[in-house]
DRENPAFI-443227 format. One record per atom (N, C-alpha, C, O): x, z, y; residue in one letter. Coordinates in steps of 0.001 Angstrom, whole numbers, padded with zeros to 6 digits, always signed. Layout:
# DRENPAFI-443227
XZYA...
This chain:
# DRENPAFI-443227
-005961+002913-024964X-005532+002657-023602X-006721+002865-022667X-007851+002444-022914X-006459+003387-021833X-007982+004340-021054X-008002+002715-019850X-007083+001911-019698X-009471+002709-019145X-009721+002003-018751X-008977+001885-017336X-008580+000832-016836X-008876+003044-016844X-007545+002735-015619X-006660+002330-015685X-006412+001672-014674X-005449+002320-016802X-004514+001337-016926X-004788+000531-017021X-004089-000232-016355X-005898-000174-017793X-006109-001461-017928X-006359-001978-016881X-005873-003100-016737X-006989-001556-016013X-007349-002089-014515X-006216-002524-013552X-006242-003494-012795X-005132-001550-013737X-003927-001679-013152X-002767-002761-013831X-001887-003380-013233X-003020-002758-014979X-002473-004055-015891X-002909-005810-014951X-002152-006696-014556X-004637-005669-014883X-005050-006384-014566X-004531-007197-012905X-004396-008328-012438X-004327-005259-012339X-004070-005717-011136X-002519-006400-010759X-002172-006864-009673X-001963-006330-011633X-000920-006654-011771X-000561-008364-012231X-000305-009287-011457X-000649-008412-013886X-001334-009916-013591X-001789-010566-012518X-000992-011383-012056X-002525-010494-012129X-003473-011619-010768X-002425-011583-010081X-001945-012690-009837X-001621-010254-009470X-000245-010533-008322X+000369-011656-009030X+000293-012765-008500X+000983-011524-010182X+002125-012263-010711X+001687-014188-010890X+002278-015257-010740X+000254-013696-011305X-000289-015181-011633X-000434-016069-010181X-000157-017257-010019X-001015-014993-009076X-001173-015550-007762X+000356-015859-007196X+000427-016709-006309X+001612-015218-007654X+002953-015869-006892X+003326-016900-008011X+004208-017668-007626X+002896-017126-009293X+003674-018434-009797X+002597-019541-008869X+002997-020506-008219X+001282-019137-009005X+000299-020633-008098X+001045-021117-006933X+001138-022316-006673X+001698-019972-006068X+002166-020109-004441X+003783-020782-004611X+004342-021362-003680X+004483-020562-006147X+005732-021011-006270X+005559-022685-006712X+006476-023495-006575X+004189-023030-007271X+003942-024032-007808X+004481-024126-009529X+004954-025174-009969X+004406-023527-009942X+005011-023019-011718X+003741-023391-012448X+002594-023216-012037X+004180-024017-013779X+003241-023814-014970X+003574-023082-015459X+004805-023056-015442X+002886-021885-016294X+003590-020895-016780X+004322-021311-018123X+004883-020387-018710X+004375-022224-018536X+005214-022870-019767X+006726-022631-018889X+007744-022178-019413X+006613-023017-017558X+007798-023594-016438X+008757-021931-016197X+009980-021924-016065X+007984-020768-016183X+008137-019696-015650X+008939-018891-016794X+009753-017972-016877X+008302-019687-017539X+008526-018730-018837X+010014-019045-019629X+010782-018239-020154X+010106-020333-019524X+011393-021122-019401X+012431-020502-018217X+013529-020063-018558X+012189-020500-017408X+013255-019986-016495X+012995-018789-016529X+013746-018272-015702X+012118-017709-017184X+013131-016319-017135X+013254-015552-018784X+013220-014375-019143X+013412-016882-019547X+014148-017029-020647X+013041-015761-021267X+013467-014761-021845X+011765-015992-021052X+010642-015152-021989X+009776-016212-022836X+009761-017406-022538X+009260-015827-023612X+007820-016776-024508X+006524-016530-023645X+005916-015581-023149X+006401-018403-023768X+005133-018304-022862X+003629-017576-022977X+002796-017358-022097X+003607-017224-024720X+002680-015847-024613X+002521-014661-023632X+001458-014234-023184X+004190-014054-023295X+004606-013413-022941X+004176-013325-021452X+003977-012213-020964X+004040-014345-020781X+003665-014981-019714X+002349-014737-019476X+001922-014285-018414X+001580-015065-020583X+000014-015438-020265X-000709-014064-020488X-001734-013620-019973X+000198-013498-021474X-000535-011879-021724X+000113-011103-020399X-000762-010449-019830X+001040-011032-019943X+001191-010262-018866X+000414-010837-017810X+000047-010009-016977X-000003-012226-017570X-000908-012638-016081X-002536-012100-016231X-003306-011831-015309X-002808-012034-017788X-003846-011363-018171X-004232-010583-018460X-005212-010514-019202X-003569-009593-017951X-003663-007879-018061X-003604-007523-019279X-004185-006477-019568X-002796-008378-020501X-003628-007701-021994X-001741-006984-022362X-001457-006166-023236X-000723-007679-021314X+000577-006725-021974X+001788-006233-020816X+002286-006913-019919X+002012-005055-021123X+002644-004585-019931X+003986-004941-020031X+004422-004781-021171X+004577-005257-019434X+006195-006149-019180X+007063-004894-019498X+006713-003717-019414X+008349-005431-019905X+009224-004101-019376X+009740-004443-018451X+009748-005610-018058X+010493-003126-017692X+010981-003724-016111X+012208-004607-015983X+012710-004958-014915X+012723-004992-017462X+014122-005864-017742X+012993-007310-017298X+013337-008100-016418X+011473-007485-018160X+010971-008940-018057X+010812-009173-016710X+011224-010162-016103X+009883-007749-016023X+009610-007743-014854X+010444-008908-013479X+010067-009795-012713X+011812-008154-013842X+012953-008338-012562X+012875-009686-013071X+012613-010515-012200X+013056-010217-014453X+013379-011703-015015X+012329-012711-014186X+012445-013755-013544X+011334-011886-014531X+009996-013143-013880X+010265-013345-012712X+010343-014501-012295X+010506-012097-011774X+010649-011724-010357X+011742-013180-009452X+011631-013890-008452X+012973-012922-010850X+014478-014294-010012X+013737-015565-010384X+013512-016310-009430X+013280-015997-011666X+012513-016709-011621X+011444-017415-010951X+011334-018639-010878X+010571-016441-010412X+009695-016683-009073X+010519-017146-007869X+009892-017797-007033X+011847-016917-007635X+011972-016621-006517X+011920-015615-005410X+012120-015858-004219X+011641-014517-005916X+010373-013808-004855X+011898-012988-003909X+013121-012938-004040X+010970-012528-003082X+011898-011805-001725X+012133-010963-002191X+011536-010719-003240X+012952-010199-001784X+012514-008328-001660X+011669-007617-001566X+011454-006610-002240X+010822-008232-000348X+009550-007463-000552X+008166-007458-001425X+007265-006642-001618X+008534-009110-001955X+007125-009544-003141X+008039-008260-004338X+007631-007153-004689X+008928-008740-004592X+010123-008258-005964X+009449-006417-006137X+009065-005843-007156X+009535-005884-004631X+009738-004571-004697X+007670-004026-004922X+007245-003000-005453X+007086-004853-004466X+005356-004940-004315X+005018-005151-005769X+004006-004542-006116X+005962-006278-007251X+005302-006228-007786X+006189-004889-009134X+005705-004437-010171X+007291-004676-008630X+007805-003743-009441X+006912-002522-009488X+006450-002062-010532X+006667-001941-008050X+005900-001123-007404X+004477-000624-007999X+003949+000483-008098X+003980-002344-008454X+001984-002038-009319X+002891-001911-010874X+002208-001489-011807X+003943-002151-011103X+004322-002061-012695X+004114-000385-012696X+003285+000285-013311X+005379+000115-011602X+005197+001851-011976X+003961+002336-012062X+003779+003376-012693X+002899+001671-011444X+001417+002143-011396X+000655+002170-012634X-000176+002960-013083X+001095+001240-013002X+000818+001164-014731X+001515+002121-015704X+001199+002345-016873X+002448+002603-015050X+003138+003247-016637X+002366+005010-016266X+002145+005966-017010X+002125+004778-014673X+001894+006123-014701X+000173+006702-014010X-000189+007591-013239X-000457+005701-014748X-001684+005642-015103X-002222+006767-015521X-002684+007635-014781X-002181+006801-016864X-002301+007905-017639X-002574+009697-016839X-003377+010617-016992X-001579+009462-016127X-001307+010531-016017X-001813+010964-014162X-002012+012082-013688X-001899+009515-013432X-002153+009921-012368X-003476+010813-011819X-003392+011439-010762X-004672+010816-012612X-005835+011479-012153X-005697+013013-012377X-006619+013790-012129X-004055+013538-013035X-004001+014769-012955X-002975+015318-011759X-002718+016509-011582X-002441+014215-010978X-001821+014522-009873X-001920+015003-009165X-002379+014114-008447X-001878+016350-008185X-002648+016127-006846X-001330+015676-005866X-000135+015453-006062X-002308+015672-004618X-001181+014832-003769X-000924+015688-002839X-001391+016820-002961X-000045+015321-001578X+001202+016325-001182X+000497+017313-000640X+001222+017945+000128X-000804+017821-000697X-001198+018930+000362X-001917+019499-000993X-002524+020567-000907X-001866+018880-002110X-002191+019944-003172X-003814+019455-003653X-004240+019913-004714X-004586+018629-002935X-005605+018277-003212X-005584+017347-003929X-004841+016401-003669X-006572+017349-005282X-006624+016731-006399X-006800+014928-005935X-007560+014696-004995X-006310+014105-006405X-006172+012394-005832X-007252+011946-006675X-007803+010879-006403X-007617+012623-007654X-009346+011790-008462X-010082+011045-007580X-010233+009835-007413X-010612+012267-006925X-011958+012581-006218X-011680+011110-005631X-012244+010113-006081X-010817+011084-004653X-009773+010750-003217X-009877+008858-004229X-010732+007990-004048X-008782+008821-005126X-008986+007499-005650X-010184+007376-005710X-010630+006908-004662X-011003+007600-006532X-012668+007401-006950X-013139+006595-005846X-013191+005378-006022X-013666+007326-004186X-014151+006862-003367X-013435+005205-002990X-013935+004162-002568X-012245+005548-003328X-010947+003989-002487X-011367+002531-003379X-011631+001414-002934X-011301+003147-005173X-011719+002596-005997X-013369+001715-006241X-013734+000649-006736X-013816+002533-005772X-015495+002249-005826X-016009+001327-004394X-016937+000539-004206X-014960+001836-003567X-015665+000991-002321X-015172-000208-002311X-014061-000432-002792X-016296-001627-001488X-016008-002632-001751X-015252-003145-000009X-014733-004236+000230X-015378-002253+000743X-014700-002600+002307X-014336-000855+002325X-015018+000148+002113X-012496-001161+002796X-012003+000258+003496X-011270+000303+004704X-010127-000136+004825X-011836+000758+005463X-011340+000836+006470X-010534+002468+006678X-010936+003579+006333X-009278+002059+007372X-008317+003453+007693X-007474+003261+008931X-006717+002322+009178X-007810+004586+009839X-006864+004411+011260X-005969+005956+010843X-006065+006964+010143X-005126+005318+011779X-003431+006378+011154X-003095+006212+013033X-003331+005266+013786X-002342+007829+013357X-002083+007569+014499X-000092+007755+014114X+000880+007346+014749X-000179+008423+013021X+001610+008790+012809X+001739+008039+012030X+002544+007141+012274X+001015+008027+010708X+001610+008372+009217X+000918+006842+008989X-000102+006331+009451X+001905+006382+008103X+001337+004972+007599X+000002+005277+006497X-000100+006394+005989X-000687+004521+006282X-001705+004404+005115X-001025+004685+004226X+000121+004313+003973X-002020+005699+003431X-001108+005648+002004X-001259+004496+001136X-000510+004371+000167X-002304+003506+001439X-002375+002480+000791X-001183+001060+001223X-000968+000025+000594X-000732+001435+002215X+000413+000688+002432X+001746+001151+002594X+002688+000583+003147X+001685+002643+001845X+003625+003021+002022X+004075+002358+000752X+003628+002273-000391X+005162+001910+001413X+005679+001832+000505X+006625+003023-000939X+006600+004236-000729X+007097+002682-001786X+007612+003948-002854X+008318+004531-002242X+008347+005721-002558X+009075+004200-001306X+010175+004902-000735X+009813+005991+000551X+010206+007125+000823X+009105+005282+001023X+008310+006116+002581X+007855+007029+001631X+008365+008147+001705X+006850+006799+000572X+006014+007777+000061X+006760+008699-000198X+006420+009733+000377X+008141+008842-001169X+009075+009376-001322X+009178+010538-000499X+009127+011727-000815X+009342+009958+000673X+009745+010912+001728X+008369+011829+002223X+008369+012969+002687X+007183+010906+001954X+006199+012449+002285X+005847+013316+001604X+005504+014439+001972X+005893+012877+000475X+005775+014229-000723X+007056+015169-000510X+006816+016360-000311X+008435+014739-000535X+009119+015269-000363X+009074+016536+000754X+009754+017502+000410X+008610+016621+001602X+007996+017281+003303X+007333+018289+002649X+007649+019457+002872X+006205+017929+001648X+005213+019240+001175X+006223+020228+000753X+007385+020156+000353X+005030+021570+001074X+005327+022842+000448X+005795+022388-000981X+005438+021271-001355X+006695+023293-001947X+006981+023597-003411X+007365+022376-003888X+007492+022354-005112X+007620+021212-003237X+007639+019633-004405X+008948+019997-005398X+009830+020842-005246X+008769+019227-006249X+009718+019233-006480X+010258+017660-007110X+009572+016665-006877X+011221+017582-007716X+011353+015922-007952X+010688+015474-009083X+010566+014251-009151X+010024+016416-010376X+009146+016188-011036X+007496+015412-010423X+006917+014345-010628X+007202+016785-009514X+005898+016267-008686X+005918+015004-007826X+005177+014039-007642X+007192+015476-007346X+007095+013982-006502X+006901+013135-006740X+005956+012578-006182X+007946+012200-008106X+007962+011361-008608X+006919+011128-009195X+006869+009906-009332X+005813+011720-009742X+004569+011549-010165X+003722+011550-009301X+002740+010934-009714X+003550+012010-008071X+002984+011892-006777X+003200+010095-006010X+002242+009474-005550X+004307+009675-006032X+004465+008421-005670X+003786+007602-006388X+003006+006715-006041X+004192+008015-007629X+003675+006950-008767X+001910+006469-008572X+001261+005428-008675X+001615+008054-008204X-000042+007933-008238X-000653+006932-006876X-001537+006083-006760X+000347+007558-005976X-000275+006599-004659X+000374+005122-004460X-000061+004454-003522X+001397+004569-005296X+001517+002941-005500X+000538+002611-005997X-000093+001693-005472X-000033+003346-007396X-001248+003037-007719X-002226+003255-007202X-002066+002402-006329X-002774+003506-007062X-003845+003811-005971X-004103+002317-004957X-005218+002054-004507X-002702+001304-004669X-002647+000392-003396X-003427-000574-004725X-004539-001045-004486X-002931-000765-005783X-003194-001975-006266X-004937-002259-006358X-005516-002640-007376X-005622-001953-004955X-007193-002253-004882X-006859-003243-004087X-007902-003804-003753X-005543-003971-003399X-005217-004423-002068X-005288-005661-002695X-005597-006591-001950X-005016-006014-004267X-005148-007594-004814X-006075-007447-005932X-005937-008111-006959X-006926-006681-005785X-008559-007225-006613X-009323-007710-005671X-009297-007288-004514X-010137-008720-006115X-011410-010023-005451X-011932-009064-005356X-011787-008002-005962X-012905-009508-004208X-014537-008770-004099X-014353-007744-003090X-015286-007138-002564X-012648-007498-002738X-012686-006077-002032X-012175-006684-000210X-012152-007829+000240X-011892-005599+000332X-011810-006024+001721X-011010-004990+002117X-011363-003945+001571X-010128-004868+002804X-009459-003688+003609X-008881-003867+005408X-008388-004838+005981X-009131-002813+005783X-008835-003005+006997X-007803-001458+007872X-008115-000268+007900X-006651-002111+008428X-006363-000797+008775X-005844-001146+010190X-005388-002225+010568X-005999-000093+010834X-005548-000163+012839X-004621+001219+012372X-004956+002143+011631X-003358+000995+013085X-002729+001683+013432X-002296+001908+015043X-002863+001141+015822X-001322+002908+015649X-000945+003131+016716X+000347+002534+016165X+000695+002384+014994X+001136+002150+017609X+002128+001397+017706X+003095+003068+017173X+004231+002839+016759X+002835+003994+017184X+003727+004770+016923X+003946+005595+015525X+004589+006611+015261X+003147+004732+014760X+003178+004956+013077X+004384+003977+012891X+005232+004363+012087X+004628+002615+013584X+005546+002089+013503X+007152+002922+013613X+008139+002901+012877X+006894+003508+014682X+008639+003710+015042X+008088+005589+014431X+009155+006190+014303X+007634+005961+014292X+007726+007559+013410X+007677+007488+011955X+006813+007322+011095X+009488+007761+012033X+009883+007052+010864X+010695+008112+010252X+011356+008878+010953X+010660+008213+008480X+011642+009137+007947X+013006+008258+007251X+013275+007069+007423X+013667+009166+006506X+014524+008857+006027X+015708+007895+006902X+016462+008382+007745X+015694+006661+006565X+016966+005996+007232X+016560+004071+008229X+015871+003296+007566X+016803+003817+008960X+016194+002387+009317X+015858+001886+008335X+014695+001526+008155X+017098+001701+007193X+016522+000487+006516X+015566+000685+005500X+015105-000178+004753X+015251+002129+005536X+013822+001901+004629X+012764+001568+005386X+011791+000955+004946X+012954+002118+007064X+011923+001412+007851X+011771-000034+008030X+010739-000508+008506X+013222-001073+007496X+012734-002052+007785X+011994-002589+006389X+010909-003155+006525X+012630-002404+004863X+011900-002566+003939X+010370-002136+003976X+009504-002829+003442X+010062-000818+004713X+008744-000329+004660X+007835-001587+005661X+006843-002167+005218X+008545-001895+007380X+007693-002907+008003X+007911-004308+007097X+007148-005260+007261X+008873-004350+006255X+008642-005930+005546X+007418-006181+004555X+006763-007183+004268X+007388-004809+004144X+006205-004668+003270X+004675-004645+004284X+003625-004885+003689X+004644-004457+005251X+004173-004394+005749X+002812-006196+006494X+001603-006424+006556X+004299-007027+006903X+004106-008283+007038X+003261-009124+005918X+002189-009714+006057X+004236-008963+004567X+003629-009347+003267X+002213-008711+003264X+001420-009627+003485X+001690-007776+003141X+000242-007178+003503X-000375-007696+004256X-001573-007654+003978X-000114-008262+005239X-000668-008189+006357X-001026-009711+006166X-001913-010143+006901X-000357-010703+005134X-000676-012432+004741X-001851-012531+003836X-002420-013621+003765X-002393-011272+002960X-003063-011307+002320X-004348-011824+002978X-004543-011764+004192X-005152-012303+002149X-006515-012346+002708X-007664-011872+002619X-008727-012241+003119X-007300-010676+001675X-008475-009343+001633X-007949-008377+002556X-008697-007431+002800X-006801-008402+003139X-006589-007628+004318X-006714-007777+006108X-006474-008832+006696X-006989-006945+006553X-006875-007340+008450X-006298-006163+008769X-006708-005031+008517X-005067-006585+009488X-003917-005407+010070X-003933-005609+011399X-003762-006700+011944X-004181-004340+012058X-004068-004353+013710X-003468-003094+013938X-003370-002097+013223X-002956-003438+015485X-001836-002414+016160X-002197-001917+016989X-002239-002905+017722X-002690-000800+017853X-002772-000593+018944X-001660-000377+019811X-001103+000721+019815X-001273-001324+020557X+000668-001498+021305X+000701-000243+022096X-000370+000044+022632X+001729+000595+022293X+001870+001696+023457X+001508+001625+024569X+001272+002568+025324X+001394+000042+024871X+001448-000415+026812X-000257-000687+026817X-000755-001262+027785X-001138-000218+025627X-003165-000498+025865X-003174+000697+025842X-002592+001441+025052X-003910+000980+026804X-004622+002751+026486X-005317+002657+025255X-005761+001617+024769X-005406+004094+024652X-006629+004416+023348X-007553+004242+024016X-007439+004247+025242X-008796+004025+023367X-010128+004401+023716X-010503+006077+023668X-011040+006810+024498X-009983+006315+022351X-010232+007696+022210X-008846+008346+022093X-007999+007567+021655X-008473+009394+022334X-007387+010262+021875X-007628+010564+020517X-008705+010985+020096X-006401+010300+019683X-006716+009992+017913X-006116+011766+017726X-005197+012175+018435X-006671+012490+016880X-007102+013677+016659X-006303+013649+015313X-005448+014521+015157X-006521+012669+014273X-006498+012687+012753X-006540+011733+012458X-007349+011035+013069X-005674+011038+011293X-006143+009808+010450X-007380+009875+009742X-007831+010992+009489X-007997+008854+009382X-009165+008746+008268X-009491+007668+008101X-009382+006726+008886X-010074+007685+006716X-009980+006610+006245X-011749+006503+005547X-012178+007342+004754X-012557+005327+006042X-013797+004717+005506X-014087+004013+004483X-013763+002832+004356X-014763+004716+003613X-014919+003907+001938X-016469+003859+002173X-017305+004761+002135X-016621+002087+002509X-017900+001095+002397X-018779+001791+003821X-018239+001868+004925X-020407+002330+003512X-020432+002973+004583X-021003+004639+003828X-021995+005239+004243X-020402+004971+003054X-020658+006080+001662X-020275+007641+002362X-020986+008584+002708X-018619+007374+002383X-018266+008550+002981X-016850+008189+004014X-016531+007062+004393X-016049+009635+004368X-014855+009483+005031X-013948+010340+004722X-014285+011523+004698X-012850+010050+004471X-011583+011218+004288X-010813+010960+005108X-010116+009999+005435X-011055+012176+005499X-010773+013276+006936X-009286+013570+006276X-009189+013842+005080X-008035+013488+007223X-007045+013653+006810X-006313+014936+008142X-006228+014768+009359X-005880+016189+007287X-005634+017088+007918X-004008+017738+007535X-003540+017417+006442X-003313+018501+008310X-002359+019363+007745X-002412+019913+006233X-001513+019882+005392X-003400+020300+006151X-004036+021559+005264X-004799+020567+004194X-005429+021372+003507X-005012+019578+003809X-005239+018630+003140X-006128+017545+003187X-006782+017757+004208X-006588+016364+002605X-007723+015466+002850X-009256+016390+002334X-009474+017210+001442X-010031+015811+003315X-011499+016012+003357X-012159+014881+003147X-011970+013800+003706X-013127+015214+002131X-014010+014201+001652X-015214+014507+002087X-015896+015239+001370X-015821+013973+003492X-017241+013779+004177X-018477+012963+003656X-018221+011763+003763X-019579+013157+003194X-020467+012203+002709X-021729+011904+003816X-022320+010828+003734X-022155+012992+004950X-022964+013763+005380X-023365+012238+006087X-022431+011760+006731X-024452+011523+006059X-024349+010133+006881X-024274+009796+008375X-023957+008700+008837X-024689+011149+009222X-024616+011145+010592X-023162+011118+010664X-022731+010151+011292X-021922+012247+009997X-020881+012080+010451X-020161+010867+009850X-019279+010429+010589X-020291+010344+008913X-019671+008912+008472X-020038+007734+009563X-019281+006782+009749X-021645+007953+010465X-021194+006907+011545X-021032+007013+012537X-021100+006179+013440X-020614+008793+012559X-019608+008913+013777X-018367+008434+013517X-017836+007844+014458X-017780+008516+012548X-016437+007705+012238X-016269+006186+012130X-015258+005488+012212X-017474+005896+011936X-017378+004274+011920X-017336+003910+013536X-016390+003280+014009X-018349+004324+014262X-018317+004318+015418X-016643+004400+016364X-016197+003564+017149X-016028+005696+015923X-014594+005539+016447X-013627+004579+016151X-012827+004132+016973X-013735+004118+014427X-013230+003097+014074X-013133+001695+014705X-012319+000775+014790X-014481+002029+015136X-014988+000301+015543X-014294-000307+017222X-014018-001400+017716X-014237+001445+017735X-013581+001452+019033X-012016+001082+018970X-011523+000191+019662X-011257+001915+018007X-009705+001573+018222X-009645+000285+017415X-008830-000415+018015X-010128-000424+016286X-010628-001527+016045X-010443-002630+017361X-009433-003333+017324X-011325-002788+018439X-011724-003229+019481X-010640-003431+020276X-010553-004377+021058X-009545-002331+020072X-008445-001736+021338X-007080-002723+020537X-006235-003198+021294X-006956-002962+019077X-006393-003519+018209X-005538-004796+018830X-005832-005659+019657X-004379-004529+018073X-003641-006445+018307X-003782-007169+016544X-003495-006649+015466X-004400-008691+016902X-004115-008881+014818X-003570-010375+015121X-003357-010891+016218X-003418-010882+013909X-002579-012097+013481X-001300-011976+014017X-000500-011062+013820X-001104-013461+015055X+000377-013692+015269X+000749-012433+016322X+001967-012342+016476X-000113-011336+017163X+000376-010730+018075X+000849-009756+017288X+001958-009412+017697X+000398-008960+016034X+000605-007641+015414X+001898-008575+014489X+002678-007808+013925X+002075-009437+014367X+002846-010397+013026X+004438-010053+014775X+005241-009127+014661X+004455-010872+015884X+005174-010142+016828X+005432-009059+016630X+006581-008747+016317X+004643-008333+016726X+005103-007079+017421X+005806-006406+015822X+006585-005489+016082X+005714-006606+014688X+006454-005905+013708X+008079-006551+013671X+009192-006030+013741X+007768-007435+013577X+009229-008640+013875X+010385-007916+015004X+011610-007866+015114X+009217-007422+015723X+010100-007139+017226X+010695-005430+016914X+011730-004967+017394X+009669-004648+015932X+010418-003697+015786X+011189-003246+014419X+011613-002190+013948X+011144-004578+014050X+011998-004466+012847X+013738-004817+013382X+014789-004518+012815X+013512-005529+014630X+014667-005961+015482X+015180-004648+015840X+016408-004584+015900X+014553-003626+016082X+014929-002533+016970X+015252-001832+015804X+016280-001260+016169X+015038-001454+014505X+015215-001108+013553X+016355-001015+013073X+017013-000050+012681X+016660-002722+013163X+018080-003178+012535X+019054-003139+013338X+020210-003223+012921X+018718-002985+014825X+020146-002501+016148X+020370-001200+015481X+021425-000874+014939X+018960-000256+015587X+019546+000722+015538X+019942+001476+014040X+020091+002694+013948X+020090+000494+012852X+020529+001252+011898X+022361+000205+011705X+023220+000414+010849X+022388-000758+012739X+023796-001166+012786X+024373+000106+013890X+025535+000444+014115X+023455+000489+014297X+024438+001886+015658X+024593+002968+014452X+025617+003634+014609X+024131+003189+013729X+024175+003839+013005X+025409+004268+012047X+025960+005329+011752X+025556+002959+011727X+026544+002719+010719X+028340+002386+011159X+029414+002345+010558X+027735+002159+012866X+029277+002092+013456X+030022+003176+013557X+031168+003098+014000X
């Protein structure tokens, strides 16, 4: 078993172990209510055994969990099965995801501003779905192994020691594919992220001017390098003058940012607009 699955095993555990702590469960208690052996329990919270997705969902009613914990921890399971195989992926513009993980992986603070496109560290499977789908040649083979790679890829969002930070424009919110209600599953996932406490989520609202006119997403791993995100594919920058020119811009729409209860508003409010307009939808 190569050391990246195991990592992703791991990362997985700590989710599951961190929602029985928040449900208040002994895992003797957990294990009992989703009719598994409490080995079963302790080796999956300890990265040493991978669930199947029948135990998975079991633990999941058991927990309690929402939709969006349910779908977050199903989500690091696929990451695990498709481990193996993800460092031969490339991702939707054809550029190899090694390199690209490596830097996300290794850094201990990441910072990423998006002016359309959500983080890939926070789409959810389904959004992702839909951007691979967009590339040249996909097909549902690639795709599906393309998603797989970038769920995995998120599970750096619940290892200790790390830090993440992302500013978006209020219009990554409403530039949306597929159908509302994956936009509202995608902003629910969103909220849940946003409670963590290795994360800080900010908005820049439509009604604040930018500081700068946003050109490109990119995303900052520690203060090392930057991937430059283009049509034509991601760029991996190391050069140190231009990494703190990017920190520098960061730090500006950063500055321009809404966080806590105002960005925790403002998703609420367009998850409202979401759900009018996927009931107009359906009339």
């Amino acid at each position: 078993m190569g050391s990246e699955r195991q990592e992703r095993m791991k990362a997985l555990g700590a989710r599951l172990r961190g929602l029985r702590a928040e449900a208040g469960l002994t895992g003797a208690v957990l294990a009992q209510r989703a009719g598994v052996g409490q080995p079963t329990v302790s080796k999956v919270e300890n990265g040493r055994m991978v669930p199947s997705f029948d135990v998975l969902d079991r633990l999941s009613r058991a927990l309690d969990l929402d939709d969006s914990s349910a779908r977050e921890v199903r989500d690091l399971l696929v990451a695990v099965e498709a481990a193996a195989d993800a460092r031969l992926v490339p991702d939707d513009d054809g550029v190899a995801v090694a390199v690209l993980d490596d830097a996300v992986r290794s850094a201990r603070l990441v910072r990423s501003f998006q002016c359309v496109v959500l983080p890939a560290m926070l789409q959810s499977a389904e959004y992702a779905r839909h951007v691979f789908q967009s590339a040249p040649n996909s097909t549902p083979e690639t795709v599906g192994r393309a998603v797989a790679a970038r769920v995995e890829r998120q599970s750096v969002l619940y290892e200790p020691g790390r830090q993440s930070v992302f500013v978006l424009t209020e219009a990554v919110l409403r530039t949306w594919p597929g159908t509302p209600a994956l936009m509202l599953a995608q902003l629910d996932r969103l909220l849940a992220v946003e409670s963590l406490s290795s994360v800080r989520l900010g908005v820049i609202p439509w009604r604040r001017a930018v500081p700068v006119l946003p050109r490109h997403g990119f995303t900052l791993c520690d203060q090392q390098a930057v991937v430059v995100e283009a049509f034509t594919g991601e760029q991996m920058l190391t050069d140190l003058a231009e990494v703190a020119a990017y920190e520098e811009t960061f730090d500006r729409f950063e500055r321009a940012a809404v966080f806590g209860d105002d960005v925790r508003e403002l998703l609420l409010r367009v998850m409202k607009e979401f759900r009018d307009l996927g009931d107009t939808v359906t009339q």
